[in-house]
C-alpha positions as CSV (number, residue, x, y, z in Angstrom):
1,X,105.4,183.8,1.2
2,X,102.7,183.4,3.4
3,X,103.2,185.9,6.0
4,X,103.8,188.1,2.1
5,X,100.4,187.4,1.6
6,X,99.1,188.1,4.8
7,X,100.6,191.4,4.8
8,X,99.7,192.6,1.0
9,X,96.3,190.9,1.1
10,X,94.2,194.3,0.8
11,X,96.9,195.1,-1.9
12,X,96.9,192.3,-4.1
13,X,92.9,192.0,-3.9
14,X,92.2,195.2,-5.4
15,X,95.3,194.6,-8.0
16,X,93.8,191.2,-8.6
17,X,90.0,193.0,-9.0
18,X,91.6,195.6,-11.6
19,X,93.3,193.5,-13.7
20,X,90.4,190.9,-13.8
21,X,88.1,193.0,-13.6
22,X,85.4,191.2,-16.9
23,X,85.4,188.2,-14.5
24,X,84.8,190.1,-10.9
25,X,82.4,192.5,-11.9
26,X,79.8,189.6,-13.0
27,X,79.9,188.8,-8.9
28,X,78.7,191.9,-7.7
29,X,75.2,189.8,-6.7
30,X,77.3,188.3,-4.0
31,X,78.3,191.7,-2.4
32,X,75.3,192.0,-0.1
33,X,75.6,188.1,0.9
34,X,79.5,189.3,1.2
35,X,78.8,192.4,3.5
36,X,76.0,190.4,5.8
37,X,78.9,187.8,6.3
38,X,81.1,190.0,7.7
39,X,78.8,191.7,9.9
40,X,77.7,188.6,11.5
41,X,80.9,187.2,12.0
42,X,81.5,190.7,14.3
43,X,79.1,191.0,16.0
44,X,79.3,187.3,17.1
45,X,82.2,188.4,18.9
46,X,79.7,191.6,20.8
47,X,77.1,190.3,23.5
48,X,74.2,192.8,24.3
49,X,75.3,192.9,28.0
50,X,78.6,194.2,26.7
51,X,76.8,197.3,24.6
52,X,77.7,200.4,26.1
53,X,77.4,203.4,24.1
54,X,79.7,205.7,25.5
55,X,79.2,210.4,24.9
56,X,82.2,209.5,22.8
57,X,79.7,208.1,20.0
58,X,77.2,210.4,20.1
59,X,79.5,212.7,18.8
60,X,81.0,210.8,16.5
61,X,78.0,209.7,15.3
62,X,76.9,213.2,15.1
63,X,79.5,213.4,12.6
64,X,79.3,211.0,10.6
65,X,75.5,212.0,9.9
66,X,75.3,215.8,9.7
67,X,79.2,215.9,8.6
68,X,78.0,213.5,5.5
69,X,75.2,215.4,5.1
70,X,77.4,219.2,4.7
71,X,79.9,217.3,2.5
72,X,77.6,216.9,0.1
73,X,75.3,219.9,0.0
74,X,79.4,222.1,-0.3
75,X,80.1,220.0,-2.8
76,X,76.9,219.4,-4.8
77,X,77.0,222.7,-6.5
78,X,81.0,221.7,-7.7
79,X,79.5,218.1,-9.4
80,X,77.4,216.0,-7.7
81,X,79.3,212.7,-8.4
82,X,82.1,214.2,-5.9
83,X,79.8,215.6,-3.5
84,X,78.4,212.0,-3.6
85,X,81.6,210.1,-3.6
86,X,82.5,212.2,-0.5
87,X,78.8,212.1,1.4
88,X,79.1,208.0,1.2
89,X,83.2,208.1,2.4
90,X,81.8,209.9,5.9
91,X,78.8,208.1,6.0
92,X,79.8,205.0,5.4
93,X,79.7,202.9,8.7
94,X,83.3,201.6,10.7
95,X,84.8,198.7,8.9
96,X,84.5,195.7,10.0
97,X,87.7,194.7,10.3
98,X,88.3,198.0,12.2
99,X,88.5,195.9,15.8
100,X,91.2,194.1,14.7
101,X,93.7,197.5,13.6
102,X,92.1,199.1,16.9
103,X,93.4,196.4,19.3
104,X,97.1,195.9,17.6
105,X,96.9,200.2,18.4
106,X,96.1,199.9,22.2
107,X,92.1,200.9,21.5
108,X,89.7,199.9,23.4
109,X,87.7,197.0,21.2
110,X,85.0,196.9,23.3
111,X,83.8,200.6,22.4
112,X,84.5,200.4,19.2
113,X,82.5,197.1,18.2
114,X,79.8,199.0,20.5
115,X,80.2,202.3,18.0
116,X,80.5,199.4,14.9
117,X,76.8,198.3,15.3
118,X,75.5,202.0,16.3
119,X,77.1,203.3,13.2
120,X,75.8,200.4,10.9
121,X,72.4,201.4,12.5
122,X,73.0,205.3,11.7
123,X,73.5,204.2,8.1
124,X,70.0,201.9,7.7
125,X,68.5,204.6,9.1
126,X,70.0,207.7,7.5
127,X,70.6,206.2,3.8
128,X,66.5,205.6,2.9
129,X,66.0,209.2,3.5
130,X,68.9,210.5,1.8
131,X,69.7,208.9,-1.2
132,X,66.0,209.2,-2.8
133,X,66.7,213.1,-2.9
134,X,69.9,212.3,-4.8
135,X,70.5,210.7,-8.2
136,X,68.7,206.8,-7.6
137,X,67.3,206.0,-11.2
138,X,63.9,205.7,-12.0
139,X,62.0,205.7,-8.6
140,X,58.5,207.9,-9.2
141,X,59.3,210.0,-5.6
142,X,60.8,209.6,-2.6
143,X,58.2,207.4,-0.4
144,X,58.9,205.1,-3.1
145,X,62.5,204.9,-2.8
146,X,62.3,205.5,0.8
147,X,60.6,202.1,1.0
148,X,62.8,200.1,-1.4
149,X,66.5,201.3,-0.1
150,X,65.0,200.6,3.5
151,X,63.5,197.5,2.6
152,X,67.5,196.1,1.1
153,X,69.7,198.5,3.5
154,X,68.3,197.8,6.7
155,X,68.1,193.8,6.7
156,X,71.6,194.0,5.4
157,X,72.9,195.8,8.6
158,X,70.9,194.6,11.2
159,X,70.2,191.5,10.4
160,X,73.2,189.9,11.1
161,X,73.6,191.3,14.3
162,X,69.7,190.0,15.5
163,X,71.4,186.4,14.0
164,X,74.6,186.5,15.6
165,X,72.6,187.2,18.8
166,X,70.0,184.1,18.5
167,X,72.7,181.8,17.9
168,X,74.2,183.1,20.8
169,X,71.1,182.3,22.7
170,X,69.6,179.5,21.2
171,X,72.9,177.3,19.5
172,X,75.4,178.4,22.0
173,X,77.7,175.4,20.8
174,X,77.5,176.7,17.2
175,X,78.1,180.3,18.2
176,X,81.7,179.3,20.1
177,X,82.6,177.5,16.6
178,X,81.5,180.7,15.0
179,X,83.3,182.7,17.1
180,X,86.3,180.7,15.9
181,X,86.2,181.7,12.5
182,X,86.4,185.8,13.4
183,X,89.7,185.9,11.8
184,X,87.5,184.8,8.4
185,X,86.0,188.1,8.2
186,X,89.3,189.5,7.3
187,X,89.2,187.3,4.0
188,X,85.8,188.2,3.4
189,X,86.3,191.5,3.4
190,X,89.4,190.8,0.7
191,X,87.3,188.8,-1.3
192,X,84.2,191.8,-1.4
193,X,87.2,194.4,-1.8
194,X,88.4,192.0,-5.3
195,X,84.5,192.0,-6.6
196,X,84.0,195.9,-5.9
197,X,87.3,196.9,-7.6
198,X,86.4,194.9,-10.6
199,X,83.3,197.0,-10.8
200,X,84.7,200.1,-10.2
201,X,87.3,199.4,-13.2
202,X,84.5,198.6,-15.3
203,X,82.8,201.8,-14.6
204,X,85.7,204.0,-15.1
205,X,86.4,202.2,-18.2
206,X,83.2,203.1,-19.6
207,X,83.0,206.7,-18.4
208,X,86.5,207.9,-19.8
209,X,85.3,211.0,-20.6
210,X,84.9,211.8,-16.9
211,X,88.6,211.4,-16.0
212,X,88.9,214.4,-14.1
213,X,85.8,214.0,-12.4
214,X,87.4,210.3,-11.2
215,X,90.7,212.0,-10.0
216,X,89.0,215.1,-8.0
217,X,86.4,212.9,-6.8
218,X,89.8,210.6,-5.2
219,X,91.5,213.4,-4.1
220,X,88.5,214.5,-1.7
221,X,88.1,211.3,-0.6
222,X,91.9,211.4,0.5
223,X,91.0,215.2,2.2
224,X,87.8,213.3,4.2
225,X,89.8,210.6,5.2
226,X,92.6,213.2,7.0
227,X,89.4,215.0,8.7
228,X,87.5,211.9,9.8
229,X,90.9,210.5,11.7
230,X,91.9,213.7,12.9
231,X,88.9,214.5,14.6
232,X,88.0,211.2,15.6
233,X,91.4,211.2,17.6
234,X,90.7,214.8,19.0
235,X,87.5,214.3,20.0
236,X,88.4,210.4,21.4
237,X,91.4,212.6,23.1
238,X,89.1,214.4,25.5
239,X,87.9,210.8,26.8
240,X,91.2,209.2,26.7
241,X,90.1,207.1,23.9
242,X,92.2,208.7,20.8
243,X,92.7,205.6,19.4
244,X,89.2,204.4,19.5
245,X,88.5,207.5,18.4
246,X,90.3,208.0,15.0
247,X,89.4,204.3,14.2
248,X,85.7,204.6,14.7
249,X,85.0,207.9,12.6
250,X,88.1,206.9,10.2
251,X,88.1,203.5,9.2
252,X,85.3,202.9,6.8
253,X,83.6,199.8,5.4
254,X,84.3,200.9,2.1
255,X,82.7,197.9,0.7
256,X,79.5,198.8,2.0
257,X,79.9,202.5,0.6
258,X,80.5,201.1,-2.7
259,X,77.9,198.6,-3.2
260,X,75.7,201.9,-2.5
261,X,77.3,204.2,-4.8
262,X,76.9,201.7,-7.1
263,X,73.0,200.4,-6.5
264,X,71.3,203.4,-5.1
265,X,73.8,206.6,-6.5
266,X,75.9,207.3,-9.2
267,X,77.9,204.7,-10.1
268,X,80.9,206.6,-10.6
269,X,80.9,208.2,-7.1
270,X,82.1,204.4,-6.2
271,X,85.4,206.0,-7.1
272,X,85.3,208.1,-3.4
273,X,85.1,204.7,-1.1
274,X,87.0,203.0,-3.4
275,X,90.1,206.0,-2.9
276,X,89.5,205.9,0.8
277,X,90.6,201.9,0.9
278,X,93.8,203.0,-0.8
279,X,93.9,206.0,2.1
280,X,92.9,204.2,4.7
281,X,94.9,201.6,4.5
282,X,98.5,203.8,4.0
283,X,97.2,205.2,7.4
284,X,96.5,202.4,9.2
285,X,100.1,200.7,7.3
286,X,101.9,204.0,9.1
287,X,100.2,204.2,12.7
288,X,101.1,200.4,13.1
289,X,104.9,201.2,11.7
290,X,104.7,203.6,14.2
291,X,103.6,201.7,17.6
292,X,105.8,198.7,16.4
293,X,108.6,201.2,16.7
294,X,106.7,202.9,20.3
295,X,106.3,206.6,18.7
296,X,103.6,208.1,19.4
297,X,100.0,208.1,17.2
């Protein structure tokens, strides 16, 4: 039953968000506290010595900025909600649990932890000046919701890497118990994905009308998710780092993407991240059938 539950975790979580879904979607003030946990308990794990950003992430950063960027101005004119929904599912920075898929593959960890924290920085950066051009409420112009998206995004992101780092330092004895718990972030991440689902639900549920909208908006999440592993493999191919490579532009904290949708964007282009986990995770589910079996990925 256990190893069960280890196995469906991901599964049962969104079920479990879905079906309870009054009950989750009151939580969704614990997302960002949620989020900062995870981060911290990853990069606890990453010493500054050991950043090396590698050409590999330049152009997979590249990428993930200008490619998110495209997606939405191709899309914009189709309905903004799935040019959105697809903008925030290449955006959207490496999961955090990504390390942990990328080792049981044969990638290297190292680079991609490095590419975890550059990518998280891409986003604090990249989001404040993009999502007050979109659809974010009531803001009176874009300094303004320059400065209040950068004021909430960018502690989120980097702060728990500056903490993990001055524990590190400063509490070295609390950092090696902290560095204990890594496998915690996993269950974090479960517990977000339960509270994010809930509001999804909710949202859908109350924007009926919009059905199709929901189901093309999922379907170009699934098409993103095929282009951001495909090319992160081929381009991680020419530096003989095609796992690293797929997992770094492909695996997405979704979480993240849909704690945006839902505070700065539309809240029904939460619907794109939320697709991608189900994507995602089939992937991922299939390249580790695969190496179990020693095919080729």
């Amino acid at each position: 039953m256990i190893k069960f539950l280890k196995d469906w975790t991901l599964p049962l979580a969104m079920l479990l968000g879905g079906i309870a879904y009054p009950i989750f979607s009151q939580l969704s003030i614990l997302t960002p506290w949620l989020i900062m946990a995870m981060l911290f308990l990853t990069f606890s794990k990453l010493s500054i010595s050991e950043l090396k950003p590698e050409r590999l992430h330049v152009y997979l950063l590249f990428i993930q900025i200008f490619g998110s960027l495209l997606a939405y101005l191709l899309l914009k004119s189709i309905h903004p909600v799935i040019a959105q929904g697809a903008m925030l599912c290449i955006l959207a920075p490496t999961a955090t649990a990504a390390p942990v898929i990328t080792g049981k593959l044969g990638g290297s960890i190292a680079s991609l932890t490095t590419y975890t924290l550059l990518s998280n920085l891409a986003v604090a950066i990249v989001a404040p000046l993009c999502f007050p051009l979109m659809e974010i409420g009531d803001h009176p112009n874009f300094l303004a919701g320059f400065t209040l998206i950068l004021t909430k995004v960018f502690p989120l992101l980097l702060g728990p890497f500056i903490a993990a780092q001055l524990v590190r330092v400063f509490l070295p004895k609390i950092h090696h118990q902290i560095s204990r718990l890594y496998g915690a972030g996993f269950y974090i991440w479960a517990f977000s994905l339960t509270i994010v689902t809930g509001q999804m639900v909710k949202e859908v549920l109350g924007q009926s009308q919009n059905s199709y909208i929901a189901i093309y908006t999922a379907l170009v999440a699934l098409a993103t998710c095929i282009f951001q592993f495909f090319i992160g493999k081929t381009i991680g191919t020419r530096y003989n780092n095609r796992i690293t490579g797929g997992q770094a532009l492909g695996q997405k904290n979704t979480i993240l993407a849909i704690w945006m949708a839902q505070t700065y964007l539309n809240p029904l282009s939460a619907i794109g991240p939320g697709a991608y986990v189900l994507w995602q995770n089939l992937f991922n589910s299939w390249q580790l059938w695969r190496k179990s079996r020693g095919k080729s990925i």
